[in-house]
Every structure is written in C-alpha cells, then in structure tokens.
ROMI-652878 format. One record per residue: residue number from 1; residue in three letters; chain; x, y, z negated of N, C-alpha, C in turn. Coordinates in steps of 0.02 Angstrom, whole numbers, plus 50000, padded with zeros to 5 digits. Atoms other than C-alpha are relative to their C-alpha. Example, Ala and Ser with C-alpha at 12.3 -4.5 7.8 and 13.67 -1.06 7.14 Angstrom:
BEGIN
TORLUM    n  res  chain     nX     nY     nZ    caX    caY    caZ     cX     cY     cZ
TORLUM    1  ALA      A  50045  49941  50000  50615  49775  49610  50045  50060  50000
TORLUM    2  SER      A  49958  49941  50003  50684  49947  49643  49961  50055  49963
end
This chain:
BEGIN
TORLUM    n  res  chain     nX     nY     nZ    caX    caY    caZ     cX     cY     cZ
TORLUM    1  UNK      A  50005  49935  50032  50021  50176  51305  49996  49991  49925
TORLUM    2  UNK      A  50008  49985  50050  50071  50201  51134  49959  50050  49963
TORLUM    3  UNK      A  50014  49931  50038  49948  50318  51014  50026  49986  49949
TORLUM    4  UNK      A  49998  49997  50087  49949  50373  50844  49954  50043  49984
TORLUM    5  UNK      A  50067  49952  50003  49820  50444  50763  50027  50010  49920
TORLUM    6  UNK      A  49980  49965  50057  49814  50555  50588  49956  49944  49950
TORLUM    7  UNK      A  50062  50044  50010  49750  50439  50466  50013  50013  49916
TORLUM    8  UNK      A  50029  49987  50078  49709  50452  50269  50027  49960  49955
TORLUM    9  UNK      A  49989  50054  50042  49800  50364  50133  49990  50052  49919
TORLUM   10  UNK      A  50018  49974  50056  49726  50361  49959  50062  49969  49969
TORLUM   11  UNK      A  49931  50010  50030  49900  50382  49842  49981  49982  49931
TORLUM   12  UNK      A  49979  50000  50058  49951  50339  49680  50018  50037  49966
TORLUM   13  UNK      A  49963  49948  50041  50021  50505  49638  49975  50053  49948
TORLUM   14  UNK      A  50043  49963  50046  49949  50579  49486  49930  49967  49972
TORLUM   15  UNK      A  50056  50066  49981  49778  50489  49526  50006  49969  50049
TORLUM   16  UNK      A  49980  50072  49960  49755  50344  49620  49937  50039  50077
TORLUM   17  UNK      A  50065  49980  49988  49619  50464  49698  50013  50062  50055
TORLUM   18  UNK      A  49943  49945  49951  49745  50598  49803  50005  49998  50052
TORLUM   19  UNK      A  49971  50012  49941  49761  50610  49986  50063  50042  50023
TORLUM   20  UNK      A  49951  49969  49931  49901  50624  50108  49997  49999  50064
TORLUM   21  UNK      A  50022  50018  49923  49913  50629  50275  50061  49985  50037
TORLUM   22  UNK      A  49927  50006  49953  50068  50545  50374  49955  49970  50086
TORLUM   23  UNK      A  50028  50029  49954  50061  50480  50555  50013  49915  49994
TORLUM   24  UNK      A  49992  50078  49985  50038  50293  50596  49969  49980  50071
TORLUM   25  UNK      A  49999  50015  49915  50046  50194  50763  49909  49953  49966
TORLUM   26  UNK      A  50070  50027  50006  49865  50128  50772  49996  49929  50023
TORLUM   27  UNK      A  50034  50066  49981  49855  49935  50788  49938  49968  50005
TORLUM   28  UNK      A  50046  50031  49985  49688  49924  50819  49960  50014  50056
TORLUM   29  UNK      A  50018  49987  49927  49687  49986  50992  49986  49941  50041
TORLUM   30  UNK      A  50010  50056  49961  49680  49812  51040  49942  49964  49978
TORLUM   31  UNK      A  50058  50054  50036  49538  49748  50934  49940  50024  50026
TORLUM   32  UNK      A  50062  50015  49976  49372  49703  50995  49951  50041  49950
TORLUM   33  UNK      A  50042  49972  50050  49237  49819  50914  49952  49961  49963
TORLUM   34  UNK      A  50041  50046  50046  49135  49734  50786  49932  50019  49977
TORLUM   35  UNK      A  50050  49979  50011  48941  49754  50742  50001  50070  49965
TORLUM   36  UNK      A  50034  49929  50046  48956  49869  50595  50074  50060  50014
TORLUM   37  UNK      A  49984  49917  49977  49055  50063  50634  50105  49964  49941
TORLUM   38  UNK      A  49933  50019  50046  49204  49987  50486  50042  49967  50025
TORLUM   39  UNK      A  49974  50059  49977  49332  49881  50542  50071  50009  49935
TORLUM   40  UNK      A  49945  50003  50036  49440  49823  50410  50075  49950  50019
TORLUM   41  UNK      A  49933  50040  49984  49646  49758  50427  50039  49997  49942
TORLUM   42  UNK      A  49941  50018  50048  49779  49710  50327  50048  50001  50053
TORLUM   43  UNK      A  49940  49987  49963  49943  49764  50398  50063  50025  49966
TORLUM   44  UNK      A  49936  50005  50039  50116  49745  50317  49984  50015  49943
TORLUM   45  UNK      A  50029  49992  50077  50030  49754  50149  49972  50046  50003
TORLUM   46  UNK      A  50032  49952  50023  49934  49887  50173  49904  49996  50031
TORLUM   47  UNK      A  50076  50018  49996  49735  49882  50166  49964  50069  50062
TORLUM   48  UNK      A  50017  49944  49946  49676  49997  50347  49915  49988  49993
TORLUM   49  UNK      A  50088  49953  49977  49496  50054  50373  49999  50026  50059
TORLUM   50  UNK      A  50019  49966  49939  49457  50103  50559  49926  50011  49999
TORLUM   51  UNK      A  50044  49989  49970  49314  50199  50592  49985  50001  50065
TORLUM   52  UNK      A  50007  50005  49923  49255  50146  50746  49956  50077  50045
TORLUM   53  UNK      A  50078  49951  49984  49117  50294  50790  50051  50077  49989
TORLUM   54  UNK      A  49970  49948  50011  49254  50432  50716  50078  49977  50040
TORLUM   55  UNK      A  49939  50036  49990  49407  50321  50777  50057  50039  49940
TORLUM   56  UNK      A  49944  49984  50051  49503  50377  50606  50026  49944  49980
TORLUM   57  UNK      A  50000  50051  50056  49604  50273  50518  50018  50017  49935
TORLUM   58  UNK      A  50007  49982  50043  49607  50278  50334  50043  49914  49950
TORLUM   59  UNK      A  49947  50022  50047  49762  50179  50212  49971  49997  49928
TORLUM   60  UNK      A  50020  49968  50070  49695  50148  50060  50050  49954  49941
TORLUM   61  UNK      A  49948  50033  50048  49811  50083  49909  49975  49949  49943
TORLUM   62  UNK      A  50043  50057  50036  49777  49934  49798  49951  50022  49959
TORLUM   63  UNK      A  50083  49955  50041  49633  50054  49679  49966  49985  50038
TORLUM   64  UNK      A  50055  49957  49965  49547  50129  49798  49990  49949  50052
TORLUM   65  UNK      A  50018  50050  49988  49561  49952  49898  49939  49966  49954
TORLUM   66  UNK      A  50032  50044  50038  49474  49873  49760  49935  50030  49979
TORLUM   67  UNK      A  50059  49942  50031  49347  50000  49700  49978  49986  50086
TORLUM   68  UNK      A  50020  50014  49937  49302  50003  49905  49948  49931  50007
TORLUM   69  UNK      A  50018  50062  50013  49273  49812  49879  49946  50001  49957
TORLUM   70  UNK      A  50054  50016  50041  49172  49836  49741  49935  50037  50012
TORLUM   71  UNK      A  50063  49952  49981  49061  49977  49810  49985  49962  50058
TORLUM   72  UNK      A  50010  50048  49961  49035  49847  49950  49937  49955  49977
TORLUM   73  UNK      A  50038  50058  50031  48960  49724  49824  49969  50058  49948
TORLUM   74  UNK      A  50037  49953  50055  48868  49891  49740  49989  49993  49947
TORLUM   75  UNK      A  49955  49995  50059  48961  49864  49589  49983  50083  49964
TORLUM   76  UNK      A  49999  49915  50032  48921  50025  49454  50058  50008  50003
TORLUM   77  UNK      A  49939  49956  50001  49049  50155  49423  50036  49942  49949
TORLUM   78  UNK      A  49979  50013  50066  49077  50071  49253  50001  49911  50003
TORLUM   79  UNK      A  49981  50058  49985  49089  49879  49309  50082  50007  50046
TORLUM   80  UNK      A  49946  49999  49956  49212  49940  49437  50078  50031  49950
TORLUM   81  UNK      A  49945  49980  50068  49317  50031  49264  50001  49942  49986
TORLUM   82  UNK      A  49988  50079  50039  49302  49852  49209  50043  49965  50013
TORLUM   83  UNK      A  49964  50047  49947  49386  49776  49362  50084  50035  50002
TORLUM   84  UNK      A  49950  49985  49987  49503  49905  49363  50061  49991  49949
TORLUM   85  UNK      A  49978  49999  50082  49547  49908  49180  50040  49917  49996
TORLUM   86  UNK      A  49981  50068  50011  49585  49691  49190  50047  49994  50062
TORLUM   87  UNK      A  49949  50006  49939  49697  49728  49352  50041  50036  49992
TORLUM   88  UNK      A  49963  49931  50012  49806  49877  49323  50007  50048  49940
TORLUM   89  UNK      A  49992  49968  50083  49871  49954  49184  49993  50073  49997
TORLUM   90  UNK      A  50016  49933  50006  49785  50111  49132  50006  50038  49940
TORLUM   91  UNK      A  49974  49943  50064  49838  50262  49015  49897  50006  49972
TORLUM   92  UNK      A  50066  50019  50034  49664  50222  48878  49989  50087  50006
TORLUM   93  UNK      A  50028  49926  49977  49663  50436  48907  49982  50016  50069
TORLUM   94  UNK      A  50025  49978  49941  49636  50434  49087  49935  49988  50018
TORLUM   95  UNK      A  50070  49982  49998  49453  50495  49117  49993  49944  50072
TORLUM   96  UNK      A  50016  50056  49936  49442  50328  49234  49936  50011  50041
TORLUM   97  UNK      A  50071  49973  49976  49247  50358  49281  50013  50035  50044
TORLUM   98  UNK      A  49998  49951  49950  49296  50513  49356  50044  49989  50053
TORLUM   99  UNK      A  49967  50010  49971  49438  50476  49443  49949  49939  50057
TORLUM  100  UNK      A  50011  50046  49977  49325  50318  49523  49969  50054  50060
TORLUM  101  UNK      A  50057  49955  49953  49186  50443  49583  50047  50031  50040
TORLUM  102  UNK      A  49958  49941  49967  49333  50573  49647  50025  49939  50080
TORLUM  103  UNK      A  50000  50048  49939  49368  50402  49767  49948  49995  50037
TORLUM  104  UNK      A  50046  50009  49947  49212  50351  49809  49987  50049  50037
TORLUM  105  UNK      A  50014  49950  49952  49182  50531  49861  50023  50022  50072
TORLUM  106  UNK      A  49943  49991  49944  49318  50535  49963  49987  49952  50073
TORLUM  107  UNK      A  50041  50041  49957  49260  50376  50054  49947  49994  50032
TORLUM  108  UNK      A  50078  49993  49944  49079  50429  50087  50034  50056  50052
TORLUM  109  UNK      A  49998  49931  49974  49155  50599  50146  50041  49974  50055
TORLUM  110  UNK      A  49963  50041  49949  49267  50479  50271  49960  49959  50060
TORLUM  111  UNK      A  50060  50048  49967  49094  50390  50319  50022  49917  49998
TORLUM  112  UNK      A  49958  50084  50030  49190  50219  50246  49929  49956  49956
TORLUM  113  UNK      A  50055  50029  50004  49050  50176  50148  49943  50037  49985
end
C-alpha cells in the first residue's frame, strides 16, 4: 500500500520563511519509531521531519534546515543570523531576526521543536 500524506515545505520564495503545501509519497512508513516524537531523513536532497504522534511530514529547505539545527543546540535568534549570514548570501536590508522567528514559529506551531 502506497500513501501520501500532505506535508509542509518551508520555501525560498520571498522569505525563506513561506509555506506550501504539495503531496509527497511518505518514505517513512517503513521506519522503526524512535524514542523522541521527531524523526529526521534526508531524501534526494531534501531535509524531512516526520512527526511521529501527528504523523505529518514537514520539507524544510537549506534555512529553515539550519536554523532547525541550531534551535536544537538552543542557539539565540542572533547567533543563528550569524550562521546564516556566513552561509548564504543575504540582502544587508532583509529584517533577518524576523524572518528567523517567522520560522521558528512555524516549527513550534508544527510541534518540530
């Protein structure tokens, strides 16, 4: 039995901070559940998030990968502008801070972290 489930990818378009919603076949119907509710994959370059407890999955794009990572290692807003700033090239007008929070929000509101 093939599913697919609706799952969350944070875009690049405008901010790095935007959702869409396409379908994707769920490869982690086969994986063994793991202590903590997260289960993270890497799959054809792209960074997945399964909630185990909501069974969503959630796409997130190299940012909002990395910022994820860093709210992991409870990294401030403004260390994580640091990280982002020495990885990716940012317009010195884009209100970065905000844009971080407008992610993380998005991620608690996902139950991700």
């Amino acid at each position: 039995m093939d599913t697919t489930k609706e799952k969350t990818v944070l875009t690049n378009g405008g901010t790095f901070a935007q959702s869409c919603f396409r379908k994707y076949k769920n490869p982690f119907r086969d994986t063994e559940p793991m202590e903590k509710k997260i289960i993270e994959k890497e799959v054809d370059s792209e960074f997945m998030l399964y909630n185990a407890e909501k069974g969503d999955i959630s796409v997130l794009n190299p940012t909002a990968k990395l910022i994820y990572s860093l709210c992991k290692q409870n990294m401030s807003i403004s260390n994580i502008a640091d990280a982002i700033k020495n990885q990716f090239s940012i317009n010195e007008n884009q209100d970065l801070k905000s844009e971080i929070q407008v992610c993380i929000d998005e991620l608690r509101e996902k139950e991700l972290l």
